[in-house]
C-alpha positions as CSV (number, residue, x, y, z in Angstrom):
1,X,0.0,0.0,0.0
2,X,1.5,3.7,-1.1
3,X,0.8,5.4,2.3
4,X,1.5,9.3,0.0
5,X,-1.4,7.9,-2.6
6,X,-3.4,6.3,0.3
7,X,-3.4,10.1,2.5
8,X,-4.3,11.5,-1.2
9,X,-7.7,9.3,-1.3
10,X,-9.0,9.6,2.3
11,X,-11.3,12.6,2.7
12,X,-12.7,13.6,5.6
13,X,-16.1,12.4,4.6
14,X,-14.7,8.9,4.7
15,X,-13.7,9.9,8.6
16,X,-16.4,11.5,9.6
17,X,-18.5,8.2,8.2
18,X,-16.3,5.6,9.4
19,X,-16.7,7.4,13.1
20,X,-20.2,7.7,13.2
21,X,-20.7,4.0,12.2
22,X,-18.2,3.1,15.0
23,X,-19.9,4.8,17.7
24,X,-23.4,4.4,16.6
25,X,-22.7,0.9,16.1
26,X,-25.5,0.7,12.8
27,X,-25.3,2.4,9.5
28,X,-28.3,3.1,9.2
29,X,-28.3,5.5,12.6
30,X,-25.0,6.6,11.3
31,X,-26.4,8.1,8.0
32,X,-29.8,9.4,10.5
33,X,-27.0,10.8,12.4
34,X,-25.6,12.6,9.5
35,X,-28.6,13.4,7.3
36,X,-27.5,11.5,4.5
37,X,-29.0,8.0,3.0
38,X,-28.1,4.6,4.7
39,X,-26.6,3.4,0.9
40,X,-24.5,6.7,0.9
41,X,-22.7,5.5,4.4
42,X,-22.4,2.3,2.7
43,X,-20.3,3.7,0.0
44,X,-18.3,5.7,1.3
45,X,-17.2,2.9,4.0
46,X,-17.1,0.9,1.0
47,X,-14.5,3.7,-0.6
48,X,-12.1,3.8,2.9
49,X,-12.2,0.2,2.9
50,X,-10.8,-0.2,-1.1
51,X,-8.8,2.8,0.0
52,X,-6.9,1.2,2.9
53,X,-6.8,-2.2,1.9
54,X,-8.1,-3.9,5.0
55,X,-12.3,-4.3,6.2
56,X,-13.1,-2.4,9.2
57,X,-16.4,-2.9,10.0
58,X,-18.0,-6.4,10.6
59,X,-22.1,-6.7,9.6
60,X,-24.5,-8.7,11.0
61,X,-27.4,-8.8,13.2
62,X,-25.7,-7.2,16.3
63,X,-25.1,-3.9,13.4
64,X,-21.6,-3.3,12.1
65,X,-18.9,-4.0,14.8
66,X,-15.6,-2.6,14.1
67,X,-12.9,-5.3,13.4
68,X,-9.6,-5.1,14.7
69,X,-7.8,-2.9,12.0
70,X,-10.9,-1.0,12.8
71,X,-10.3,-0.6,16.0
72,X,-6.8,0.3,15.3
73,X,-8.3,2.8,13.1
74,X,-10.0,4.5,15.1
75,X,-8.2,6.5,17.5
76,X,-5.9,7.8,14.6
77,X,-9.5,9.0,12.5
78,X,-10.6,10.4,15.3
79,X,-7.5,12.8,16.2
80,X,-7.6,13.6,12.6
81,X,-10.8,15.1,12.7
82,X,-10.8,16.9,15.8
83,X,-7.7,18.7,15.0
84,X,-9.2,19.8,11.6
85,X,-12.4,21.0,13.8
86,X,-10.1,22.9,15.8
87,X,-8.1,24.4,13.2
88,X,-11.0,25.5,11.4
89,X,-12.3,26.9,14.6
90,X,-9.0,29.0,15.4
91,X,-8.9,30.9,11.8
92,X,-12.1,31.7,12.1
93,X,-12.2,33.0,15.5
94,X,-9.1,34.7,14.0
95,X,-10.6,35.8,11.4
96,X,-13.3,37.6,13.3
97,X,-16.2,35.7,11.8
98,X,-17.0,33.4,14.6
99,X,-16.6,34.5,18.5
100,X,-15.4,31.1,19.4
101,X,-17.0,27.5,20.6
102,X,-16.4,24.7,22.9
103,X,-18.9,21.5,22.8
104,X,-19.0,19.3,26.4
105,X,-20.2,16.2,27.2
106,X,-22.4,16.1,30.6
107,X,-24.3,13.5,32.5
108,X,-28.1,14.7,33.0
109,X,-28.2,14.7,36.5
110,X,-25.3,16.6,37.1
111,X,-25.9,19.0,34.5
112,X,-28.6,21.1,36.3
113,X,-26.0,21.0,39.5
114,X,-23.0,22.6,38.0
115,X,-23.5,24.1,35.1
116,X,-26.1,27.4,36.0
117,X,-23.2,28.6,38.4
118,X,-20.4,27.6,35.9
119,X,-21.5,29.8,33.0
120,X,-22.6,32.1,35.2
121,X,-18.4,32.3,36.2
122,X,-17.8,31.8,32.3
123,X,-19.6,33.6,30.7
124,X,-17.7,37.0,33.0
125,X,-14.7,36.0,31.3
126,X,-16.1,34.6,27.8
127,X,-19.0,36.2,27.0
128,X,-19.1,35.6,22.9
129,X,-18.2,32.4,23.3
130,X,-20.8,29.5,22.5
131,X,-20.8,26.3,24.2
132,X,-22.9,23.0,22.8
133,X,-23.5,20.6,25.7
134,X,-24.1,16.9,25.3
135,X,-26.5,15.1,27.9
136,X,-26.7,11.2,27.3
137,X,-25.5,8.4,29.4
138,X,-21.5,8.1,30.5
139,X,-20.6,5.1,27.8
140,X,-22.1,7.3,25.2
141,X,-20.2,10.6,27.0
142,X,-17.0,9.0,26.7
143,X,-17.7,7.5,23.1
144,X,-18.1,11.5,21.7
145,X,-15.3,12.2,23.9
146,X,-12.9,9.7,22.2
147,X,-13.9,10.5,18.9
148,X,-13.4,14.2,19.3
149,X,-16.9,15.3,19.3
150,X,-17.0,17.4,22.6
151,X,-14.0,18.8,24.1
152,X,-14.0,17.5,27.5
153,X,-16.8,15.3,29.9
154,X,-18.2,16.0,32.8
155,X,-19.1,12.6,34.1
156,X,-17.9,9.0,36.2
157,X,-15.0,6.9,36.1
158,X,-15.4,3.9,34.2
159,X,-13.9,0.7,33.6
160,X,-10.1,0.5,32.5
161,X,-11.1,-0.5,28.8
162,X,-13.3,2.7,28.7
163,X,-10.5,4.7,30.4
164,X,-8.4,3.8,27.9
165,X,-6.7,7.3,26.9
166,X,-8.8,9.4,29.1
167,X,-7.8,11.4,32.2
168,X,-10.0,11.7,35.3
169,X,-10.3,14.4,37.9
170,X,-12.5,14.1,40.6
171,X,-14.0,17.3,41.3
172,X,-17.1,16.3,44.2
173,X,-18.8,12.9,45.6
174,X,-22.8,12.9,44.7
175,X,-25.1,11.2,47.3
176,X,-28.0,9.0,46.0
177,X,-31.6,10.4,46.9
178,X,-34.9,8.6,47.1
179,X,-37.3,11.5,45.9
180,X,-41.1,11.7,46.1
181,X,-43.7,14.6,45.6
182,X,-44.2,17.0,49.0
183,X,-47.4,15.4,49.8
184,X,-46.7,11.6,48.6
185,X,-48.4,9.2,51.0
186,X,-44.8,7.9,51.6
187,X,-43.3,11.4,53.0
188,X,-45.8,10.3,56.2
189,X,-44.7,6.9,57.0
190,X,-41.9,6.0,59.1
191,X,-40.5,3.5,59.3
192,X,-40.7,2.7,55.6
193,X,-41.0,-0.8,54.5
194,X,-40.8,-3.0,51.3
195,X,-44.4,-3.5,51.1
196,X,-44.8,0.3,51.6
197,X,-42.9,0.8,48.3
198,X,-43.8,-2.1,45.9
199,X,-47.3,0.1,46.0
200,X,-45.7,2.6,43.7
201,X,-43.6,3.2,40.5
202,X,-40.2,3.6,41.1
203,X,-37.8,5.5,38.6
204,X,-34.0,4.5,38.5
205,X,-31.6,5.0,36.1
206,X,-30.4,2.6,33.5
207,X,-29.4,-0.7,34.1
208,X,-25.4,-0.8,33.7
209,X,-24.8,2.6,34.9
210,X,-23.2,3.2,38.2
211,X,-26.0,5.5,40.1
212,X,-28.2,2.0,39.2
213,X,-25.8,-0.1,40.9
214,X,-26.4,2.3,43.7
215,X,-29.9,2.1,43.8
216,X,-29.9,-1.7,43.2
217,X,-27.9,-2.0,46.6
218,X,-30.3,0.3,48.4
219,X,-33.2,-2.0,47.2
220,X,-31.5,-4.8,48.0
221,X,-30.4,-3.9,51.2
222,X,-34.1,-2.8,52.2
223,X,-35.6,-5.6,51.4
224,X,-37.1,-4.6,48.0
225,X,-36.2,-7.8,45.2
226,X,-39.1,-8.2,43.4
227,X,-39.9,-4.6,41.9
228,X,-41.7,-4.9,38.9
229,X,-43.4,-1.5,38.1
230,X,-40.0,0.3,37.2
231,X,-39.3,2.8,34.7
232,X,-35.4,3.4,33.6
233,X,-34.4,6.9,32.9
234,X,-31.6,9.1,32.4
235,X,-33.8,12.2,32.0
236,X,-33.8,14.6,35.3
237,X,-36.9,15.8,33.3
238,X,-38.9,12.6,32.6
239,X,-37.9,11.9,36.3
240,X,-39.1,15.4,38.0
241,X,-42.8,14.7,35.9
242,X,-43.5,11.3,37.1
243,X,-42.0,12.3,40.7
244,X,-44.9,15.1,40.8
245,X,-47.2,13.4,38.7
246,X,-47.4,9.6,38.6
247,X,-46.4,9.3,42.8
248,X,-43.3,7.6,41.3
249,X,-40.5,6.8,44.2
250,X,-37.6,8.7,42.3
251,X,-33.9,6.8,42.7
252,X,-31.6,10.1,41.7
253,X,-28.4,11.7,42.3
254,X,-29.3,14.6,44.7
255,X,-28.0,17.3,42.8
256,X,-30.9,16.6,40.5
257,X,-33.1,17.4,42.8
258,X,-31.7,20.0,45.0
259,X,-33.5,23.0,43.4
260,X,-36.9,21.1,43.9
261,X,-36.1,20.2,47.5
262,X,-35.0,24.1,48.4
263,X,-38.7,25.3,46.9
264,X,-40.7,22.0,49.1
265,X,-42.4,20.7,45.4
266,X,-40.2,17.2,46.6
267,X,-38.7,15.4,49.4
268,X,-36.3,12.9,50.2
269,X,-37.1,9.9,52.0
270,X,-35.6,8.8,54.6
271,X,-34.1,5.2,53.9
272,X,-32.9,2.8,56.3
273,X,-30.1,2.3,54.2
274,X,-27.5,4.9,52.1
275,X,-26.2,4.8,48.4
276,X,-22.8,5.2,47.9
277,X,-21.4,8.4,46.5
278,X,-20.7,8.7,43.0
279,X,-17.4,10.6,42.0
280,X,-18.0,12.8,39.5
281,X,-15.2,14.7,37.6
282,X,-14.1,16.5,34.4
283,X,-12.7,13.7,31.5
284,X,-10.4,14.8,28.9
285,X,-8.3,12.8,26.2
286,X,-4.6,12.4,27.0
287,X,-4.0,13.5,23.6
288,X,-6.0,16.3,23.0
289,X,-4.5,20.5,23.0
290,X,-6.0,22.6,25.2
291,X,-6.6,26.5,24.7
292,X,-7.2,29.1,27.2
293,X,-11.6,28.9,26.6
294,X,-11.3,25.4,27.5
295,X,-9.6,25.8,30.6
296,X,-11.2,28.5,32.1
297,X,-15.0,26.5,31.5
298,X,-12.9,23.3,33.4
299,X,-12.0,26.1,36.0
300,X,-15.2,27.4,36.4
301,X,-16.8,24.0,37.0
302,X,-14.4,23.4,39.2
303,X,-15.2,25.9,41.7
304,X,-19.0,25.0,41.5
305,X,-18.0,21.5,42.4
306,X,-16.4,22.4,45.6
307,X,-19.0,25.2,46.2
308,X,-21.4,22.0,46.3
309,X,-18.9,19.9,48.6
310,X,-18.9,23.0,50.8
311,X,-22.4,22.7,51.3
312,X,-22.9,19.1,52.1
């Protein structure tokens, strides 16, 4: 393979498909992803394969799974494109036509914690800069992070493989709350019981995520095996509705619901037995540059995370 003819071929549409297939795991929400047709992503895949001489993706039921040149691939794509995003970004922040952008990645229920005080901080400092944020699940935090779609996380630790080329920081610890509406029948009973709580919905976050494993050894501690009525969310949102709305029993960090519990719309109840506290921390790549913008939001979020520890 002539690597001078091969850097010739590969554009950065082929990039830019071949990392949306690999962290969407699925052509077709790939080309949904990037507005173009499902046979379009095809081809050009098609075209970086021919290009580079090897198959990187892996089809089947279970979507396209990268293969292991793809995986090799991918961490080399990815830097590619993020420094072209940031080049582009500095000349036209140079040239005056753009004030400047970041793009983070933050978990849902930490977002509505930290962030109001950390642009509030930002924003005296940067005030023409915008900044996209991200809200989805860690894996899928981490996944934009790596390919160089948001600049830096705000999230948890994960496992070792999902570390791989990532930096943590701690920055706070985040209790687990059990949240219901002011008036829920359950805000008047104590001592609370299994039977008490099978009565109701109960809202917990995904299965595989670290606040669940949390809230799994609450419920398991108390008593509580055979829930059946559960709904699995991320969404602070979806959570806060069905908390006022539905008498849903609410497993959620408690930063989510601080603001709610400071104006009496919810209370926590009091459990026989605690959560453990999540760490939660700013994630960037080992790789990646960072500029001035970057570090001053990281800074700012910073101080709002010890604000909250000085709270507690």
């Amino acid at each position: 393979m002539d690597n001078d003819f091969t850097n010739t071929r590969v554009k950065f549409r082929h990039l830019q498909c071949f990392l949306a297939v690999t962290q969407l795991g699925s052509v077709q929400r790939a080309a949904d992803s990037l507005s173009i047709t499902q046979p379009a992503v095809s081809k050009t895949i098609g075209e970086l394969e021919s290009i580079l001489g090897v198959r990187l993706f892996e089809r089947g039921r279970r979507g396209a799974v990268p293969t292991r040149e793809g995986r090799l691939f991918a961490p080399h794509a990815s830097a590619c494109v993020a420094a072209l995003r940031e080049g582009v970004d500095v000349l036209l922040r140079e040239s005056g036509e753009v004030p400047g952008s970041l793009s983070i990645g933050v978990l849902p229920t930490a977002a509505t914690a930290l962030l109001p005080p950390a642009f509030a901080a930002f924003r005296r400092q940067w005030p023409a800069v915008s900044v996209s944020v991200w809200t989805d699940s860690n894996t899928q935090l981490l996944a934009r992070l790596k390919e160089g779609e948001v600049d830096f996380v705000v999230g948890r630790v994960s496992d070792p493989e999902g570390m791989h080329g990532l930096s943590f920081e701690q920055i706070y610890r985040e209790p687990l709350a059990v949240a219901v509406r002011r008036d829920h029948p359950l805000s008047f009973e104590t001592p609370l019981t299994p039977a008490m709580l099978v009565r109701f919905l109960v809202v917990v976050p995904p299965f595989g995520t670290l606040i669940r494993q949390s809230a799994e050894s609450v419920l398991t501690a108390f008593g509580a095996h055979a829930l059946t009525a559960l709904v699995e969310t991320l969404s602070v949102s979806l959570g806060r509705a069905l908390a006022l709305h539905n008498d849903a029993v609410w497993f959620v960090p408690a930063g989510a619901v601080e603001h709610d519990i400071a104006l009496g719309l919810i209370v926590p109840l009091a459990m026989p037995f605690a959560g453990t506290d999540e760490p939660i921390g700013l994630i960037r790549r080992n790789d990646a540059p960072r500029t001035p913008v970057e570090d001053s939001l990281m800074d700012a979020i910073r101080e709002a995370g010890r604000a909250r520890i000085g709270t507690k």
